[in-house]
C-alpha positions in Angstrom: -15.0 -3.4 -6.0 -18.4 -2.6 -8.1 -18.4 1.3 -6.3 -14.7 1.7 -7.4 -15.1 0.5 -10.9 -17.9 2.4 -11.3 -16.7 5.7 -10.1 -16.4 8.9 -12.4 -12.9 8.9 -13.6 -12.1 12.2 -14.4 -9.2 12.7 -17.1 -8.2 16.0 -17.5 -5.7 16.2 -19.6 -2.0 18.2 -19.0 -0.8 19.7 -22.0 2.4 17.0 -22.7 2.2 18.7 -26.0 3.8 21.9 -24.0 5.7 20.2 -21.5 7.4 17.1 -23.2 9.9 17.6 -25.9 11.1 14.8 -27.7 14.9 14.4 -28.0 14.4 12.3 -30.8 11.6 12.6 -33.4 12.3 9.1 -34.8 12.5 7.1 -31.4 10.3 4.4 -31.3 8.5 5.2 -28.3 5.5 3.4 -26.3 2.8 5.2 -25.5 1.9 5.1 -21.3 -0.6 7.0 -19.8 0.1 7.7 -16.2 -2.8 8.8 -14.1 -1.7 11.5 -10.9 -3.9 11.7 -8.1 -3.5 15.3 -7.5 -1.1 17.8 -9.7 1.4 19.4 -7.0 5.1 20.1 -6.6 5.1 17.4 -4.2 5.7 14.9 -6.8 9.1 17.2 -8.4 11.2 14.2 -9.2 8.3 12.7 -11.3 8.1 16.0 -13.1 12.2 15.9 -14.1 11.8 12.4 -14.8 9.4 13.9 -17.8 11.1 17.1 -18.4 14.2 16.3 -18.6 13.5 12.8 -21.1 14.0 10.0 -18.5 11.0 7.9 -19.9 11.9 8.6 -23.4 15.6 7.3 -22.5 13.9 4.4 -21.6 12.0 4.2 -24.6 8.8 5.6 -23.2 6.7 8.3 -23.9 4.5 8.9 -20.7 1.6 11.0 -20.7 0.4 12.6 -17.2 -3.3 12.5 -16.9 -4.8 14.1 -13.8 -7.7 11.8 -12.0 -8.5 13.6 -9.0 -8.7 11.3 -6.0 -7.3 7.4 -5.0 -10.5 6.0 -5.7 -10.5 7.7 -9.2 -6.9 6.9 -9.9 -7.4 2.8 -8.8 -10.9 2.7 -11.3 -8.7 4.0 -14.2 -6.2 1.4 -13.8 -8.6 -1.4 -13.5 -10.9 -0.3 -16.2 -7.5 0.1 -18.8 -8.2 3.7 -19.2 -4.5 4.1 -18.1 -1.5 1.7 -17.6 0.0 3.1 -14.7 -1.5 4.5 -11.4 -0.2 7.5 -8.8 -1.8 7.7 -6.1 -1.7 6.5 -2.1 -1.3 3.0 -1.4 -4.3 2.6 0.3 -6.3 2.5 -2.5 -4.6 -1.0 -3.6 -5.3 -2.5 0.0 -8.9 -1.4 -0.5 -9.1 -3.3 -3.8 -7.4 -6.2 -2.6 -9.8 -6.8 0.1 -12.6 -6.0 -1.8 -11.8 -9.5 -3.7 -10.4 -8.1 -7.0 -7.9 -11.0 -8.8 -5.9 -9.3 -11.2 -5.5 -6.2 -7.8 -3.5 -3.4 -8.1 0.7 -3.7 -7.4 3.1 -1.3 -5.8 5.9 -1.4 -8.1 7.7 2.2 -7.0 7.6 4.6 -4.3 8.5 8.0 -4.7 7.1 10.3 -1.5 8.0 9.0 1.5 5.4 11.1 4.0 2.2 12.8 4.0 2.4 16.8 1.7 0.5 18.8 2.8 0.6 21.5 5.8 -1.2 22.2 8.6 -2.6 26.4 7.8 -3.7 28.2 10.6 -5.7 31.1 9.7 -4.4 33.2 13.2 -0.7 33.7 13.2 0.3 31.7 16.1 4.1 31.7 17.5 5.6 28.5 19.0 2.3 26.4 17.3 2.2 23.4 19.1 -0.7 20.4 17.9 -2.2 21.1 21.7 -3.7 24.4 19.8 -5.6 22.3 17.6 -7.8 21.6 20.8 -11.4 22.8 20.6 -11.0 24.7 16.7 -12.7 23.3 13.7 -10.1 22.1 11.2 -10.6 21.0 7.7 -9.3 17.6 7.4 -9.5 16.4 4.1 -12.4 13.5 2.8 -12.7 10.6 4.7 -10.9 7.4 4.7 -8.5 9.7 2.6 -4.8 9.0 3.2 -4.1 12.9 4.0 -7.3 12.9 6.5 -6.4 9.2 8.4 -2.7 10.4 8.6 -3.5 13.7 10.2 -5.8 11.7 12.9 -3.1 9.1 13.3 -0.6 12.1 14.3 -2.8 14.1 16.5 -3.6 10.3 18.2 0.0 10.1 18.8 0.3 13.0 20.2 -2.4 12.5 22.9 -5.1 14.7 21.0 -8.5 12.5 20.3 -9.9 13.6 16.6 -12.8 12.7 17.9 -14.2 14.5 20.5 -10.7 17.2 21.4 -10.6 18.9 17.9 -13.7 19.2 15.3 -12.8 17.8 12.0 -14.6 18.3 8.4 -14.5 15.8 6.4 -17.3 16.7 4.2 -15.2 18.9 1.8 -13.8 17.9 -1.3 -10.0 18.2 -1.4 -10.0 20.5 -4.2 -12.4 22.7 -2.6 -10.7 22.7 1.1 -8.5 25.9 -0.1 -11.8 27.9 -1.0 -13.8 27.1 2.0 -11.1 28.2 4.3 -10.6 31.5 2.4 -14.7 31.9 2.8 -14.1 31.7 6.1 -15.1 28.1 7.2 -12.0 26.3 9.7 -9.8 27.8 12.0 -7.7 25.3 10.2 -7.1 23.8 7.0 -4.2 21.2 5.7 -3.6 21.9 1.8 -0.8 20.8 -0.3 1.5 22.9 -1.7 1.7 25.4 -4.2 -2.1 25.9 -2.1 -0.7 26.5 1.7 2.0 29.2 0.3 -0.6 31.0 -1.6 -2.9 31.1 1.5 0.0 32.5 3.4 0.9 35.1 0.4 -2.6 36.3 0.2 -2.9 37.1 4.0 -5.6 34.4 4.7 -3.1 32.1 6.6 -0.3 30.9 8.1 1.6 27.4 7.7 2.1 26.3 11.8 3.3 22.4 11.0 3.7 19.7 8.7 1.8 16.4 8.4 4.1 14.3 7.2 5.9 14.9 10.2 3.6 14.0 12.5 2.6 11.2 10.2 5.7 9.4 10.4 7.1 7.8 7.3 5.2 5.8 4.4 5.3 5.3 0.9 2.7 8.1 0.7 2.6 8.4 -3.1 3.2 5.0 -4.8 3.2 3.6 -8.8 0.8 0.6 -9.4 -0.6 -1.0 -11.9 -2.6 -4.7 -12.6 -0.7 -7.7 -11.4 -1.4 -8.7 -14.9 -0.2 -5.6 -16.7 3.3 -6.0 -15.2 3.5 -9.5 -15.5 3.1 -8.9 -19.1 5.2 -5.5 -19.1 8.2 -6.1 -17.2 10.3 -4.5 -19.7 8.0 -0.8 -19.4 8.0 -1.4 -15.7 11.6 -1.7 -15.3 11.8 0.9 -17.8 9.2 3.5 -16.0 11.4 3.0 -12.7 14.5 3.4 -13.7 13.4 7.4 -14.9 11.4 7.6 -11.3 14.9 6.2 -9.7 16.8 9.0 -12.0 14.2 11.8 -10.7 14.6 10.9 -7.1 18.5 11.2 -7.7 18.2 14.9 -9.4 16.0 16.0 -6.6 18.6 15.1 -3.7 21.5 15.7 -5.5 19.8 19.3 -7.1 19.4 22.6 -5.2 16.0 23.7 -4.9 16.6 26.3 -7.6 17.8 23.8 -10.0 14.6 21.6 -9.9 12.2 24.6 -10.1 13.6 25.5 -13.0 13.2 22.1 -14.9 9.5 22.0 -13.6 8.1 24.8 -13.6 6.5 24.6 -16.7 4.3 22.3 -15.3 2.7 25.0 -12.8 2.1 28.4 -15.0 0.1 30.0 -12.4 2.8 29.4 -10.3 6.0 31.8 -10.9 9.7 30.0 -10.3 10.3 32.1 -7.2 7.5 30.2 -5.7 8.2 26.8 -7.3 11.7 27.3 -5.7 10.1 27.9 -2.3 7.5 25.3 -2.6 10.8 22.6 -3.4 12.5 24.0 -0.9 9.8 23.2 1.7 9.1 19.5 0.5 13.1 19.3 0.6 13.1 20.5 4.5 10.8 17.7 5.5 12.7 14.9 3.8 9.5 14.5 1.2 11.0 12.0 -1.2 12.4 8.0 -1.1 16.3 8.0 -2.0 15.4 4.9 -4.2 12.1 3.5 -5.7 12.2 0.2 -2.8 8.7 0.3 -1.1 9.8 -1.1 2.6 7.4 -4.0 4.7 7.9 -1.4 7.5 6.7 1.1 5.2 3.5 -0.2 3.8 2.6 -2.1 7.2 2.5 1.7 8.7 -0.3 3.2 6.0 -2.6 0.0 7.1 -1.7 0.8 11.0 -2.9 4.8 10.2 -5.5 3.1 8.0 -6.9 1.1 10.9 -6.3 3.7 13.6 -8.8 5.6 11.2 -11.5 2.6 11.4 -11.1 2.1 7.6 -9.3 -1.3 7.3 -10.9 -4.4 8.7 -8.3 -6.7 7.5 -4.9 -6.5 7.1 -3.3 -7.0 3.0 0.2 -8.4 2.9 2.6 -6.9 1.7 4.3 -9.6 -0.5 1.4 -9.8 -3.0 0.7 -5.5 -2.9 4.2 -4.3 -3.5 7.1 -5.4 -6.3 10.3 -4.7 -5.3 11.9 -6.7 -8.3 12.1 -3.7 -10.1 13.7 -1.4 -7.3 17.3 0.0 -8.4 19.0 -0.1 -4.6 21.4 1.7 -3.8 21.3 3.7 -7.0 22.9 0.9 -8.8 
């Protein structure tokens, strides 16, 4: 608990003064601060829930606040820097078995797999995880949800992360993309808008999808202090009933319609490449149809987790997730 707490929280800002209009200057609004793990088009229907005023509808105004890494994300949340965590749900089991009392809670699910891609830098027809035998891949950190679920699906498939394929774990995430342009890895698994602009600039080639192989999980979760939502249940309900309205625009939207209504949240990226970008989360069936966080569900992340040697002791899942607040059935 003391090495989360006392971890470097990094808050870099994302202009909301750009990206978030208000529809009404005289709203009463509360102020949340939301703090995203990573900053991707993976998380679109979180991004419309902002754009298109969701949270205000609810009476919220919700800032985004980039805090690169679980770790990072779960020491903002404990030490009140933010209200409201986004990041794997991993990070709450670790806390919870570290002895923490007022632990993190899962109160909405949004991706449903593992984002990024698997990036070969050969161009390889008919890639098949077998190819991943003897090359040197770079995996992600270590006891990170993208790294243990890319083990877990190579172990399914017969392939021992251990001693068949060699795996770095000793690059940071944001740097992954950069080392594999210099030349390190045959391999690399990046999130997009990264993998399509390895594959635009000639450096690579995207050969497979981890959240495939991964199977299905609630990947990218909401969570905040079993005490904040106790005493919040009205900003809780609140904050998932936009999430539940973003998940709807995403599956009910072409890919066209939601790059348009987020890409002001990636300027370096241009809207023909948002669109693509959507359009490849959409193929692998990225994103839960509601906010509901299922026992299956969370039970898998502590298998991949254990598979991984990170998790000692199981966390159960009727303290760690909320469903009280899930809208089902788009009701």
């Amino acid at each position: 608990m003391k090495k989360i707490i006392s971890s470097i929280v990094l808050v870099v800002l994302i202009g909301t003064g750009v990206l978030f209009t208000f529809k009404d200057s005289d709203k009463n609004l509360t102020k949340i601060k939301v703090a995203e793990v990573t900053h991707s088009i993976f998380y679109a229907p979180q991004y419309i829930a902002h754009s298109l005023g969701y949270f205000e509808d609810e009476g919220l105004d919700v800032e985004l606040i980039l805090v690169p890494g679980a770790d990072k994300v779960a020491a903002a949340v404990l030490s009140n820097d933010v209200n409201i965590g986004f990041c794997g749900s991993e990070a709450s089991i670790y806390i919870y078995n570290e002895g923490e009392t007022d632990y993190l809670v899962n109160f909405a699910g949004l991706t449903k797999r593992d984002g990024s891609f698997i990036v070969s830098r050969e161009k390889i027809e008919n890639f098949k995880l077998t190819d991943l035998i003897g090359k040197d891949v770079i995996g992600g950190r270590k006891g990170g949800m993208p790294e243990m679920t890319f083990e877990w699906g190579l172990k399914k498939n017969g392939i021992d992360p251990k001693t068949d394929v060699n795996i770095d774990t000793s690059i940071a995430f944001a740097a992954m993309a950069g080392s594999f342009i210099g030349g390190n890895g045959d391999f690399v698994t990046l999130f997009e808008p990264l993998a399509l602009q390895i594959e635009k600039q000639g450096y690579g080639y995207v050969v497979e999808s981890v959240g495939v192989i991964g199977g299905v999980v609630p990947y990218t979760a909401y969570n905040a202090r079993k005490s904040y939502i106790e005493n919040n249940p009205k900003i809780i309900e609140g904050f998932t009933k936009a999430i539940q309205r973003g998940l709807d625009y995403v599956h009910n939207n072409t890919a066209e319609e939601i790059a348009k209504n987020i890409v002001d949240y990636f300027p370096d990226t241009s809207i023909n490449d948002v669109t693509k970008v959507v359009n490849r989360y959409k193929g692998i069936d990225s994103w839960y149809t509601t906010t509901e966080i299922m026992e299956a569900d969370f039970n898998h992340v502590q298998t991949i987790m254990e598979s991984a040697g990170e998790l000692n002791k199981k966390a159960p899942y009727n303290k760690l997730v909320d469903t009280s607040f899930t809208i089902k059935n788009n009701e």
